[in-house]
N, C-alpha and C positions, 0 to 999 in steps of 0.2 A: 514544838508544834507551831509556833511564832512564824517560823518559817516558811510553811506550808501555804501561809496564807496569802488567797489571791490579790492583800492589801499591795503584796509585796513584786507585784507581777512586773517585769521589766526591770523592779531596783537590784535585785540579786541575781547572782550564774544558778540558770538551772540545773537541774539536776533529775535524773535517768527516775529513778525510786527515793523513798526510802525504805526503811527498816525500823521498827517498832518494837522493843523488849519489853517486858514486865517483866516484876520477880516470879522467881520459882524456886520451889522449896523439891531440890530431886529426891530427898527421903520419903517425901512424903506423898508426890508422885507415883515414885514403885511402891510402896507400902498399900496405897489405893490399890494398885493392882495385883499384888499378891501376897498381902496381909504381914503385919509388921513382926512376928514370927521366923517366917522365912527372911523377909528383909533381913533379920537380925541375925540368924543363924548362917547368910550366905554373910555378910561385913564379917562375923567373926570366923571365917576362913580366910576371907582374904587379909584379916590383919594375923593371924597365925604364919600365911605363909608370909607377910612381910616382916613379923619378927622373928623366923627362920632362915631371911635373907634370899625368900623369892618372891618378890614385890614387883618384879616386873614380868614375872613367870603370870600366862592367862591362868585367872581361874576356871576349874573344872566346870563343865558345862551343866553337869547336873547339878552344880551350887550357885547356879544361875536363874532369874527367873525366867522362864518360858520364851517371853519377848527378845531376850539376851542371849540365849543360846546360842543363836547364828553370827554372834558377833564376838571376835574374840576381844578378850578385856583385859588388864593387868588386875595384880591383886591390887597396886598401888592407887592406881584409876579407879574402882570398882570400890574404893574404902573409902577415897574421896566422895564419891556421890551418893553413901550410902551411910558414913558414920554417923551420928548423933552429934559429935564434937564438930561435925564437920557445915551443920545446918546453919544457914543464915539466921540469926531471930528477928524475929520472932518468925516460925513457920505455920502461918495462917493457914493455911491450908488442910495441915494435922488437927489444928487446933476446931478450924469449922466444919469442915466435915466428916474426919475419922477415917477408918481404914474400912475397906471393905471384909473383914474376916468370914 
């Protein structure tokens, strides 16, 4: 943010934008939206089909959440943003608000 500031006006090449990230916990994101249940129940399809050796095969769209259906997904992708193993910690966001069930 150092950067941004108009201390700095003339000393540095400007620049078009920026861009701003914060953490995000995506478990626990889609879990808000369709309860951690389903969450769990579509991750343990896509790691079935990746230990059957179709990990890059889209999972079925009815083991998708609602929002995800129009998008196709690998099992492999879709296990990454969805595992427990796979959660940054601490994931604040489970932690402070909970799942909408």
């Amino acid at each position: 943010m150092e950067y941004t500031s108009p201390a700095h006006k003339g000393d540095l090449t400007p620049v078009d934008g920026y861009i701003l990230q914060g953490p995000v916990c995506d478990r626990a994101a889609i879990a808000l939206e369709v309860g951690m249940d389903k969450l769990d129940k579509s991750v343990a399809t896509a790691k079935s089909m990746i230990d059957s050796g179709r990990g890059l095969e889209c999972v079925p769209r009815d083991e998708l959440p609602g929002f995800m259906q129009g998008s196709p997904i690998s099992a492999t992708r879709w296990y990454a943003l969805g595992a427990s193993e796979y959660v940054f910690p601490p994931c604040y966001v489970l932690h402070c608000v909970g799942s909408h069930d």
